[in-house]
N, CA, C and O atoms as a MOPAC input file, in Angstrom:
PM7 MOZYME 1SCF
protein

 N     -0.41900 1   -38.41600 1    95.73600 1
 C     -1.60300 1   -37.84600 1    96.34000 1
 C     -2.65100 1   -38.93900 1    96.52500 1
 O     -2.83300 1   -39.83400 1    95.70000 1
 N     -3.29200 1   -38.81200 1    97.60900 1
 C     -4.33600 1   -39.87900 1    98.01400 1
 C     -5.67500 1   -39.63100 1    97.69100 1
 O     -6.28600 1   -38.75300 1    98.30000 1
 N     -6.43200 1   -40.56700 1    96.44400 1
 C     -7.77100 1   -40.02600 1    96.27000 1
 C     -8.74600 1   -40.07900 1    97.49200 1
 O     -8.99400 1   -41.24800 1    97.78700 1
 N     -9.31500 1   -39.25000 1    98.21600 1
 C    -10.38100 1   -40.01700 1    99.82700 1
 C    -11.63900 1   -40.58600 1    99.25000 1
 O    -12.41600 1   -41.23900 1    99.94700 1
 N    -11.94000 1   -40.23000 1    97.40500 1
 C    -12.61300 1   -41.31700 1    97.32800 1
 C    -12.88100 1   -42.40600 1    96.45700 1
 O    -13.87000 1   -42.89400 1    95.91000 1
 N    -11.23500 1   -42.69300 1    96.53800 1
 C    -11.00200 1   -44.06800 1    96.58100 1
 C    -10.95500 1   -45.56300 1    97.57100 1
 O     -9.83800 1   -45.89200 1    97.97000 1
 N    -11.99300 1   -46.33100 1    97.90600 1
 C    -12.03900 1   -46.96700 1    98.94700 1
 C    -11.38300 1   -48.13600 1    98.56400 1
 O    -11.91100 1   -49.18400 1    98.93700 1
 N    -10.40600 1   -48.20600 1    97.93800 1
 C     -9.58500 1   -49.83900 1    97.99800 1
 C     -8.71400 1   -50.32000 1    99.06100 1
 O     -8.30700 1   -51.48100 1    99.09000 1
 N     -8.38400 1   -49.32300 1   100.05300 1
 C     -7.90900 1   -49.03800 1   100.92100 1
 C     -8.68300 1   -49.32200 1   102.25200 1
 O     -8.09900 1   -48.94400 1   103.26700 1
 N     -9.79200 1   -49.87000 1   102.40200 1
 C    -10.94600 1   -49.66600 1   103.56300 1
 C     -9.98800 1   -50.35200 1   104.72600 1
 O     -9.10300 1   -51.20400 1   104.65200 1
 N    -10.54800 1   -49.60900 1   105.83400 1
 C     -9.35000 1   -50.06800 1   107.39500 1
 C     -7.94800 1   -49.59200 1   107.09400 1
 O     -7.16600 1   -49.25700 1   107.98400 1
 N     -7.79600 1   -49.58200 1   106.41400 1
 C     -6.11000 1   -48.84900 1   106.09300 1
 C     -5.77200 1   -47.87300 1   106.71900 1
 O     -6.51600 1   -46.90600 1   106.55600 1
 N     -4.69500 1   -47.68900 1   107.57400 1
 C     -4.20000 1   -46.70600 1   107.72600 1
 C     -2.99200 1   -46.11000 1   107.12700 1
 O     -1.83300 1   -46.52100 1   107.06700 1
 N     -3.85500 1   -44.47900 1   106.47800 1
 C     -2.95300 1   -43.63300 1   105.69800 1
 C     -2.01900 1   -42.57400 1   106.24800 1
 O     -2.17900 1   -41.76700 1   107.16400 1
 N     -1.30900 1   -42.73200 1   105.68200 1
 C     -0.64800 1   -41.29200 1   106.16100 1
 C     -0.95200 1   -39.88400 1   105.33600 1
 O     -0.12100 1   -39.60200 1   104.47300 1
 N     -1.81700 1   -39.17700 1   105.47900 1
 C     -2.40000 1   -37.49500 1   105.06100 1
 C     -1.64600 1   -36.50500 1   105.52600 1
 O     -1.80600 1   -36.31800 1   106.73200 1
 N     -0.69500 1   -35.63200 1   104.87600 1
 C     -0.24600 1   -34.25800 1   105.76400 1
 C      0.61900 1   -35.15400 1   106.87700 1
 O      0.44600 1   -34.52300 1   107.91900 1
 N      1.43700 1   -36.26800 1   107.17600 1
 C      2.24200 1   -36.76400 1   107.75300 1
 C      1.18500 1   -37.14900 1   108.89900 1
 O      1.73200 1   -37.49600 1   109.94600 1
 N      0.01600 1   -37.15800 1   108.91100 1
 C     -0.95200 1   -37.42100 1   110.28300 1
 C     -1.60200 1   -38.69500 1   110.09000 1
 O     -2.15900 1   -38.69300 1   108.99300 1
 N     -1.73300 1   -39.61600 1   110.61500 1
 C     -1.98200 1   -41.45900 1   110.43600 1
 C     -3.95400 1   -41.33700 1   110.30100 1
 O     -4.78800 1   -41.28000 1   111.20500 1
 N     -4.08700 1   -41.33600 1   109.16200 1
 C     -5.59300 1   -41.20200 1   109.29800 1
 C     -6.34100 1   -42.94800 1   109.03000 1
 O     -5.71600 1   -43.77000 1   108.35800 1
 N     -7.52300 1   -43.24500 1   109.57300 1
 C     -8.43700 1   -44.42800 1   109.25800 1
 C     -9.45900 1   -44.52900 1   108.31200 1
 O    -10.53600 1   -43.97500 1   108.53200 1
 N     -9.26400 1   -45.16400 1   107.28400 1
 C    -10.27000 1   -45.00600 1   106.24000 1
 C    -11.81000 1   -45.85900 1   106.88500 1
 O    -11.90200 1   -47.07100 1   106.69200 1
 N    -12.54200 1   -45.37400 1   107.37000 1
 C    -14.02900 1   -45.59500 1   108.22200 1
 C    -14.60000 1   -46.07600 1   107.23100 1
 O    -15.44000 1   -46.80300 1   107.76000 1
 N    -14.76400 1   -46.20200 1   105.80300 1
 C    -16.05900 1   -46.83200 1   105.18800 1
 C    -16.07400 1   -48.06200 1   104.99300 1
 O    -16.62000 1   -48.46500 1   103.96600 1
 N    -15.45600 1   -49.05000 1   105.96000 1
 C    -15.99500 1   -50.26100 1   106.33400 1
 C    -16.87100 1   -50.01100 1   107.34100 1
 O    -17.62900 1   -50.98100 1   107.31000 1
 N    -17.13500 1   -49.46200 1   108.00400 1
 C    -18.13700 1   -49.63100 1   108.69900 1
 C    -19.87700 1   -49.09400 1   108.28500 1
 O    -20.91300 1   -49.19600 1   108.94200 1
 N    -19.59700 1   -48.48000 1   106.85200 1
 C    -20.73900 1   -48.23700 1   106.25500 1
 C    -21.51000 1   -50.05700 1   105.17300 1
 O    -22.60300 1   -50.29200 1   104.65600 1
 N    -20.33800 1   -50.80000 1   105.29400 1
 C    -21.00000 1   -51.75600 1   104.82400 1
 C    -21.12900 1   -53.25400 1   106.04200 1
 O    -21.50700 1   -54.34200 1   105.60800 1
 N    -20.85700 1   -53.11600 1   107.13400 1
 C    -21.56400 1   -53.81700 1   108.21500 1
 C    -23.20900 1   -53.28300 1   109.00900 1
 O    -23.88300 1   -54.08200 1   109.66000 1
 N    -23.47200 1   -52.35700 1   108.86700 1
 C    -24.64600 1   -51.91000 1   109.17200 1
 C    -25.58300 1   -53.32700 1   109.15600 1
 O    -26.29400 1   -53.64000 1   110.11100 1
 N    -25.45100 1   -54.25200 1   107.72600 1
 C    -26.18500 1   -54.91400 1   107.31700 1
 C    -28.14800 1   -54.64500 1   107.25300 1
 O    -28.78500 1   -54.14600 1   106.32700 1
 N    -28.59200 1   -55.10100 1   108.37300 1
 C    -30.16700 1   -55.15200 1   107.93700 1
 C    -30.33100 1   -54.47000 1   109.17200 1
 O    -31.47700 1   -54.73800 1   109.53400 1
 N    -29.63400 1   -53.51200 1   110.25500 1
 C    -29.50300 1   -52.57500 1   110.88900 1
 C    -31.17800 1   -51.50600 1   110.67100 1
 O    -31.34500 1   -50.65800 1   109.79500 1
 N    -32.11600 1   -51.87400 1   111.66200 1
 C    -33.53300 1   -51.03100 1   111.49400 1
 C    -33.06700 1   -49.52100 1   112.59600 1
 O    -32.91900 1   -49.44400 1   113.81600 1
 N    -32.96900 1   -48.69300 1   111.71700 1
 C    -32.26600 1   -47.35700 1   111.77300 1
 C    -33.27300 1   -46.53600 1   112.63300 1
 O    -33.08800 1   -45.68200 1   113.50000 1
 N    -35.20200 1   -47.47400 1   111.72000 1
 C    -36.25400 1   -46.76800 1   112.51500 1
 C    -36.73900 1   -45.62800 1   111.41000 1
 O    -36.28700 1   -45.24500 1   110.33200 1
 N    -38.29800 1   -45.15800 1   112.51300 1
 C    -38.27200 1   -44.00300 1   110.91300 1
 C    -37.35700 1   -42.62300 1   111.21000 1
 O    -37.02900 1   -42.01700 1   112.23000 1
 N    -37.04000 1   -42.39700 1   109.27800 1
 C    -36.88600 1   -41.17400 1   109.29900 1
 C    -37.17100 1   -39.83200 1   109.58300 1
 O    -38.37300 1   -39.56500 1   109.57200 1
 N    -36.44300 1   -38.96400 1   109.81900 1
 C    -36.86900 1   -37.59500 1   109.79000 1
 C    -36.41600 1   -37.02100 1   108.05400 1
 O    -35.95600 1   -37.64400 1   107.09700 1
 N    -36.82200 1   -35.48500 1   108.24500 1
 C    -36.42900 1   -34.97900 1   107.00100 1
 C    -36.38400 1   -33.53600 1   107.06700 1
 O    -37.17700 1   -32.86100 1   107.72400 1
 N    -35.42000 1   -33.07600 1   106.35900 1
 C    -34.54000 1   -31.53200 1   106.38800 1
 C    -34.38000 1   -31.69000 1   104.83800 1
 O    -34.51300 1   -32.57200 1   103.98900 1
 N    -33.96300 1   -30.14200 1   104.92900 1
 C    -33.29500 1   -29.81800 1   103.50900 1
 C    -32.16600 1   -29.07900 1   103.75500 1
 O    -31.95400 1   -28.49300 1   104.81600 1
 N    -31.42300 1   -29.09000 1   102.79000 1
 C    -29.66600 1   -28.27900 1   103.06900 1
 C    -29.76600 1   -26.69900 1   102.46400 1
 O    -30.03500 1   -26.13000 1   101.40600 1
 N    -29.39200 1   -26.39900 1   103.76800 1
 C    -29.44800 1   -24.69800 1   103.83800 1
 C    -28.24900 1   -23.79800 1   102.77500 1
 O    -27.06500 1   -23.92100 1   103.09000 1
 N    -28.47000 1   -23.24300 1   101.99900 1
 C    -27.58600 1   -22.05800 1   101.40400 1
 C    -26.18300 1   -22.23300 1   102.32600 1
 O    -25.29400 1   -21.60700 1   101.74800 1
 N    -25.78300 1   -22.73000 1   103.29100 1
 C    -25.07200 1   -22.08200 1   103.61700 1
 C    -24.28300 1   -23.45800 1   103.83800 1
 O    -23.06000 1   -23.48100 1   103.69700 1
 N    -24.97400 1   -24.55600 1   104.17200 1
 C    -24.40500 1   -26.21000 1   103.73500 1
 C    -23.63200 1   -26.40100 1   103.00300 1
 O    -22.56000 1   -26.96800 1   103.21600 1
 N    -24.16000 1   -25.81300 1   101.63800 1
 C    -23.44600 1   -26.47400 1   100.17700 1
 C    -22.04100 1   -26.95900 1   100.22000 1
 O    -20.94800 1   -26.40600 1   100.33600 1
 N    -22.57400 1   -28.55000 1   100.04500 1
 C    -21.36900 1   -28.70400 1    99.97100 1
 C    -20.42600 1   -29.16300 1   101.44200 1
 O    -19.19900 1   -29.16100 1   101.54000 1
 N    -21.05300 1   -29.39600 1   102.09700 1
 C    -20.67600 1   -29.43300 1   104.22100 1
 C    -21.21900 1   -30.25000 1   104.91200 1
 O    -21.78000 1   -29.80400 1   105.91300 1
 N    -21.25300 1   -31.21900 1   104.75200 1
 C    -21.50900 1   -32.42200 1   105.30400 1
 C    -21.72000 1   -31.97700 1   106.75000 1
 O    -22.79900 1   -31.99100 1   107.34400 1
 N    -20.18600 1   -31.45800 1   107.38100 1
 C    -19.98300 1   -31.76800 1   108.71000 1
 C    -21.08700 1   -30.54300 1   109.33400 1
 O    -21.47700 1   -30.68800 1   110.49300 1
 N    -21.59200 1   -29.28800 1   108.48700 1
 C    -22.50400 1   -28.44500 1   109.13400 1
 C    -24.14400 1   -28.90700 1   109.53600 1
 O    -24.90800 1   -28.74600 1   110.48800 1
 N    -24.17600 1   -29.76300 1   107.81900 1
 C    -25.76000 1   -30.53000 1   108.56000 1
 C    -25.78100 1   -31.91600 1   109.19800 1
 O    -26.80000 1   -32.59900 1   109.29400 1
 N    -24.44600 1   -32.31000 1   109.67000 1
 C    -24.46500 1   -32.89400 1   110.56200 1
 C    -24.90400 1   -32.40300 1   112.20500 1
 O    -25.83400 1   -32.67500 1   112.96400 1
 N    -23.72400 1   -31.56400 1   112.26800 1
 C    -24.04700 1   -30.39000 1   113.53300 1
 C    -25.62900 1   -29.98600 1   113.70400 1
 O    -26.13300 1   -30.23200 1   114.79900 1
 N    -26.40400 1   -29.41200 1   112.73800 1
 C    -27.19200 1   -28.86400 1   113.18800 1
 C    -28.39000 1   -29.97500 1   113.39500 1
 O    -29.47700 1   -29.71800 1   113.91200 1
 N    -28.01300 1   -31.15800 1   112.93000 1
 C    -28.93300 1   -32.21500 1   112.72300 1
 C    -28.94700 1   -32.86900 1   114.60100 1
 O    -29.76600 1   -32.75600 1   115.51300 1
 N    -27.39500 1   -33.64500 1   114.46000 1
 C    -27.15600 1   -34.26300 1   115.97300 1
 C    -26.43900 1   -33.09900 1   116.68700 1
 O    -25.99500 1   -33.74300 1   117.63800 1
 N    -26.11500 1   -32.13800 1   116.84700 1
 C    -25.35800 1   -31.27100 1   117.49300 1
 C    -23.79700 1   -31.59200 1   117.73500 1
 O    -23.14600 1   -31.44300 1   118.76900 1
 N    -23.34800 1   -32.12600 1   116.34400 1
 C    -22.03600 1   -32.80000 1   116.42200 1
 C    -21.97300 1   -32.80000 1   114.96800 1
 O    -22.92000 1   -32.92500 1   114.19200 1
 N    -20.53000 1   -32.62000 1   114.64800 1
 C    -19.98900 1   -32.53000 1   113.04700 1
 C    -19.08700 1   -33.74700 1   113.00800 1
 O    -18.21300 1   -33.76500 1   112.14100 1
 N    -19.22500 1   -35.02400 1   114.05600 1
 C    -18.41400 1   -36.12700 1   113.63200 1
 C    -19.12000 1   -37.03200 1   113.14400 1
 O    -18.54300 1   -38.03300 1   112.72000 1
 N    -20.53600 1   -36.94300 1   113.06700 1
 C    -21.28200 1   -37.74100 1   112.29000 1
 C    -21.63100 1   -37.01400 1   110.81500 1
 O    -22.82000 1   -36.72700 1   110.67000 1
 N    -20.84000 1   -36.72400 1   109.84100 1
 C    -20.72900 1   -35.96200 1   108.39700 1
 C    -20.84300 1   -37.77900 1   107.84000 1
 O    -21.92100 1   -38.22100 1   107.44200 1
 N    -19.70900 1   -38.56500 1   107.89500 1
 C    -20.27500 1   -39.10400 1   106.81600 1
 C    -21.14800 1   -40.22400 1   107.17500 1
 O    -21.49200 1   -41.02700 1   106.30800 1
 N    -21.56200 1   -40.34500 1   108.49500 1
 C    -23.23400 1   -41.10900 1   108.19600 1
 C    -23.83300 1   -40.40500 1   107.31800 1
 O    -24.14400 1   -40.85800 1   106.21600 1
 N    -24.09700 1   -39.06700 1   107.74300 1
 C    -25.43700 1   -38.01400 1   106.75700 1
 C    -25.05000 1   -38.22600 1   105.12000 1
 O    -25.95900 1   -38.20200 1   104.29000 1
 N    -23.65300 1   -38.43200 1   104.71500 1
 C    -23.36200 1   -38.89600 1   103.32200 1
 C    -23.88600 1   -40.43300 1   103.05900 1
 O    -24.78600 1   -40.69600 1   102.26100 1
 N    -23.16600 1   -41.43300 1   103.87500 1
 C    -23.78000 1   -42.48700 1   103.85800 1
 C    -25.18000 1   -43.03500 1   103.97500 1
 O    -25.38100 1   -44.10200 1   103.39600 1
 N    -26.09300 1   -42.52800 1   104.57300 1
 C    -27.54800 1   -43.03300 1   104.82500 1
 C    -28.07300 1   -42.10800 1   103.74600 1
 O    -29.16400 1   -42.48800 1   103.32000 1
 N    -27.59100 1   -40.95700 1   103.15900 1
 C    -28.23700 1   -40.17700 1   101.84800 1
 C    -27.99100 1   -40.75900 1   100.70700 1
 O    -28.75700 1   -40.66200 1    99.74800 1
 N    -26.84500 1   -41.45600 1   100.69000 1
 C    -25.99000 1   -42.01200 1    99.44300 1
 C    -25.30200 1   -40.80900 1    98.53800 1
 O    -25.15800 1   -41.01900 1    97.33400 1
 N    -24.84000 1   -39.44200 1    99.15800 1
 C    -23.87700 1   -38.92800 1    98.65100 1
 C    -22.32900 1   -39.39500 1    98.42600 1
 O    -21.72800 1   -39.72300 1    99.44900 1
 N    -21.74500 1   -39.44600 1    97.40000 1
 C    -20.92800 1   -39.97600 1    96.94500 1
 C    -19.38700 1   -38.50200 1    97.00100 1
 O    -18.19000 1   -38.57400 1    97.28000 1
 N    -20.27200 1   -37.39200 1    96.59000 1
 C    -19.30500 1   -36.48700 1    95.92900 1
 C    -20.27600 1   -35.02200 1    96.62500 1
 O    -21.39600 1   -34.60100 1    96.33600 1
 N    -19.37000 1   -34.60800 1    97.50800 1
 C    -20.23300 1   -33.59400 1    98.35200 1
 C    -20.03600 1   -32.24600 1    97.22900 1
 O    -21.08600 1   -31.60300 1    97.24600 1
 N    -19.24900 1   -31.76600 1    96.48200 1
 C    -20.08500 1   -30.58200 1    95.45400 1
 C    -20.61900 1   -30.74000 1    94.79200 1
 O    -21.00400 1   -29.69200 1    94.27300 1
 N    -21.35200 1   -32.42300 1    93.93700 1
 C    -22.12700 1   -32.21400 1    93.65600 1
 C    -23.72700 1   -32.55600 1    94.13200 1
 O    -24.84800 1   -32.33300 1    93.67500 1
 N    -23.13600 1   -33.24900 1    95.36000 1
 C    -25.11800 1   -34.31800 1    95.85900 1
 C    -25.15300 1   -33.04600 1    96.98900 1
 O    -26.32300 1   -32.70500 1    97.16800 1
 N    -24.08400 1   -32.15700 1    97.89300 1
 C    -24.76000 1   -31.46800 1    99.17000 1
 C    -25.06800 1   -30.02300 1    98.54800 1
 O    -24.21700 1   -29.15600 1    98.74600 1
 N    -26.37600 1   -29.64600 1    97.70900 1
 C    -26.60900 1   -28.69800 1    97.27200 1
 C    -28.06400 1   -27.85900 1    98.07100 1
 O    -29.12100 1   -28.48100 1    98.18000 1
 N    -27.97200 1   -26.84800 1    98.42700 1
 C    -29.34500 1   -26.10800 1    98.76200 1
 C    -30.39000 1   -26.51300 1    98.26400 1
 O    -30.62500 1   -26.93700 1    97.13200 1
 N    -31.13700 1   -26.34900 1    99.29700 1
 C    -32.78400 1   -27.55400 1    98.69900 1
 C    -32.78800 1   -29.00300 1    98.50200 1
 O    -33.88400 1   -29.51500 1    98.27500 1
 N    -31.49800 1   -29.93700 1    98.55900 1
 C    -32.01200 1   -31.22800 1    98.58500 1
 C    -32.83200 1   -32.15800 1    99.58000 1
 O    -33.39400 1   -31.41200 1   100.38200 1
 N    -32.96000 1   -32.74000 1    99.69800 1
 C    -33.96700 1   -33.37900 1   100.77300 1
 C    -32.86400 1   -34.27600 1   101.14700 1
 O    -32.27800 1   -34.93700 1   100.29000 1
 N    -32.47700 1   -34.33600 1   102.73200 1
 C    -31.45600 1   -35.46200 1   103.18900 1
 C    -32.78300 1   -35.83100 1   104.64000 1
 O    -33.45400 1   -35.16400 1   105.42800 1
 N    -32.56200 1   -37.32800 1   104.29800 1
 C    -33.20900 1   -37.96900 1   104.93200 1
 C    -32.30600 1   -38.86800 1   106.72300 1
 O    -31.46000 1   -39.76100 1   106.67900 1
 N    -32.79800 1   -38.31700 1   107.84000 1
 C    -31.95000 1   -39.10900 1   108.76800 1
 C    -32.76600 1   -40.02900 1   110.06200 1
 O    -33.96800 1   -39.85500 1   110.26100 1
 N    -31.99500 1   -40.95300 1   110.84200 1
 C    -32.86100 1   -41.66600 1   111.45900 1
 C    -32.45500 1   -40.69300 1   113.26600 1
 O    -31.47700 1   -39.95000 1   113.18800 1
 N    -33.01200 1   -40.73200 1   114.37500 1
 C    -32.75100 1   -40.66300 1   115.23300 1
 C    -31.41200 1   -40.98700 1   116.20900 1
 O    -31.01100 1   -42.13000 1   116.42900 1
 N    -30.78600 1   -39.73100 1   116.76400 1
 C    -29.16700 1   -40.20600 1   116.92600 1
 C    -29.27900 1   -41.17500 1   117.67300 1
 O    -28.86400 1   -42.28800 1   117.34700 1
 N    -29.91300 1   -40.90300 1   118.91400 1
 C    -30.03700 1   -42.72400 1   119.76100 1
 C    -29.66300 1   -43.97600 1   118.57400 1
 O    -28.56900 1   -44.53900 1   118.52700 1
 N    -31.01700 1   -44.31200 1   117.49100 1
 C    -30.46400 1   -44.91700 1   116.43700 1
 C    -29.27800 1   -45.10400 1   116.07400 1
 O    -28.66200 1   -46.16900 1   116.03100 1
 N    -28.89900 1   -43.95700 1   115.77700 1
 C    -27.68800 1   -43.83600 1   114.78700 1
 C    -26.44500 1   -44.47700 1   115.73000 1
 O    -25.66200 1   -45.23600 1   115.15900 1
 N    -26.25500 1   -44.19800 1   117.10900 1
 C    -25.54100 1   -44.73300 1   118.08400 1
 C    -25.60900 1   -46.23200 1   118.40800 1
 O    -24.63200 1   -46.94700 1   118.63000 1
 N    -26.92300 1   -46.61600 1   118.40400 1
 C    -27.20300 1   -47.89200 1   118.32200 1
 C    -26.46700 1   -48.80500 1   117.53500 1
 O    -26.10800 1   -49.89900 1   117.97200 1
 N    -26.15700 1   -48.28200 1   116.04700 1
 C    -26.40900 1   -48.86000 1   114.68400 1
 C    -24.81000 1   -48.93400 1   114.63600 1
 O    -24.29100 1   -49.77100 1   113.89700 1
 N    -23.92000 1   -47.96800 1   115.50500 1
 C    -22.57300 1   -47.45000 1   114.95500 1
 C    -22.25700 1   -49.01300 1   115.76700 1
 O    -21.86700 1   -50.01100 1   115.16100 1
 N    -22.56300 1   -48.94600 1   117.46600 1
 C    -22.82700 1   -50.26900 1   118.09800 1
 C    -22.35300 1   -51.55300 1   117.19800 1
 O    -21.35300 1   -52.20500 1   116.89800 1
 N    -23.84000 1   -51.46000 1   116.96500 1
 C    -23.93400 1   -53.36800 1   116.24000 1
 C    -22.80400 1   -52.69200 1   115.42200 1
 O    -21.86100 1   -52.56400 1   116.20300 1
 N    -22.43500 1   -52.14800 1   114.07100 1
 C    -21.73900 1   -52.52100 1   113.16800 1
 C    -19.88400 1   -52.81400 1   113.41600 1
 O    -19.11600 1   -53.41700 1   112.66500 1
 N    -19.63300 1   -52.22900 1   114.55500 1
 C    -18.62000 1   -52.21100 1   115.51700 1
 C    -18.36600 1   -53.55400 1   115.87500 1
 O    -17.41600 1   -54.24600 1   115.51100 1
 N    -19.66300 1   -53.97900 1   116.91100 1
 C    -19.45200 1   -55.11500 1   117.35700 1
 C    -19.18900 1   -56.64600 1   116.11500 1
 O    -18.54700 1   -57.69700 1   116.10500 1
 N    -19.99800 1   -56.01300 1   115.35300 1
 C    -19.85300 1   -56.80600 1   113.87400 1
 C    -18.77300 1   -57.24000 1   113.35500 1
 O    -18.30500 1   -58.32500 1   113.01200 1
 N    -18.42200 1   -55.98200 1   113.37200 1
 C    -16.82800 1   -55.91900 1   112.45100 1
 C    -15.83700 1   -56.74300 1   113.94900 1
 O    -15.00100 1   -57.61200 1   113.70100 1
 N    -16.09500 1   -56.33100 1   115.27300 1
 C    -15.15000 1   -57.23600 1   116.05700 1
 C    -14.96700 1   -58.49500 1   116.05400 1
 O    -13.87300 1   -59.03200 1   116.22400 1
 N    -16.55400 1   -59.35600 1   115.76200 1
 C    -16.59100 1   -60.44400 1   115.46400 1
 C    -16.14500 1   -61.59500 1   114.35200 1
 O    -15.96400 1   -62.80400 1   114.49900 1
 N    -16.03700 1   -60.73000 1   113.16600 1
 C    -15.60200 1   -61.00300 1   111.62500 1
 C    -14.29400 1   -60.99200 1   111.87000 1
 O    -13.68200 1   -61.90700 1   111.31800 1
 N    -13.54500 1   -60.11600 1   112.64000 1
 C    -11.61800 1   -60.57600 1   112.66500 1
 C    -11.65100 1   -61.64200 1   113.78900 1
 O    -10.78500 1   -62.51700 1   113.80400 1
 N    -12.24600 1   -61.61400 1   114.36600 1
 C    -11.92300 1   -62.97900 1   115.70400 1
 C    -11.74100 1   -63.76000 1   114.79500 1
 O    -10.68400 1   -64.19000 1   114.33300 1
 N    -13.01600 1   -64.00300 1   114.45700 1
 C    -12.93900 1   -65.24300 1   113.81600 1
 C    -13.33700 1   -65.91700 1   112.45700 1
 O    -13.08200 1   -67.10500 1   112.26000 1

């Protein structure tokens, strides 16, 4: 069984349920000094707990940005940090698109060469 949060594996591709999945949290540590801009701020609804991909959705109108909203919060372990009433802090999706950008282009540059 594969722990997902175990990252010794980063860029790896796993095989889950026989389906070839990409372990993405390298790209949470190229961001580098990435100005995100200011924040906004929400709190997680009763109905979140625990759902990354819902206050993602209701945040950018998309549930494929779940683990930025973990990553830029520093949730580690979504039953216990995505609880009703916490304060999750996010930057503007333009931003956030920007940021996915550079760290992309980042990471293209670091295997060239």
């Amino acid at each position: 069984m594969i722990n997902i949060l175990d990252r010794t594996n980063v860029m790896n591709k796993n095989s889950v349920n026989g389906r070839q999945e990409l372990d993405l949290s390298s790209s949470f540590t190229n961001f580098g000094s990435f100005d995100f801009g200011e924040d906004s701020w929400t709190t997680i609804h009763d109905t979140e707990k625990c759902r990354p991909d819902l206050i993602s959705f209701r945040i950018y109108r998309t549930d494929a940005l779940w683990w930025f909203i973990c990553w830029y919060n520093g949730f580690m372990d979504p039953f216990h940090d995505i609880q009703p009433e916490v304060a999750v802090k996010f930057p503007a999706y333009e931003k956030v698109i920007e940021g996915i950008r550079y760290a992309s282009e980042k990471a293209s540059k670091h295997t060239e060469g």
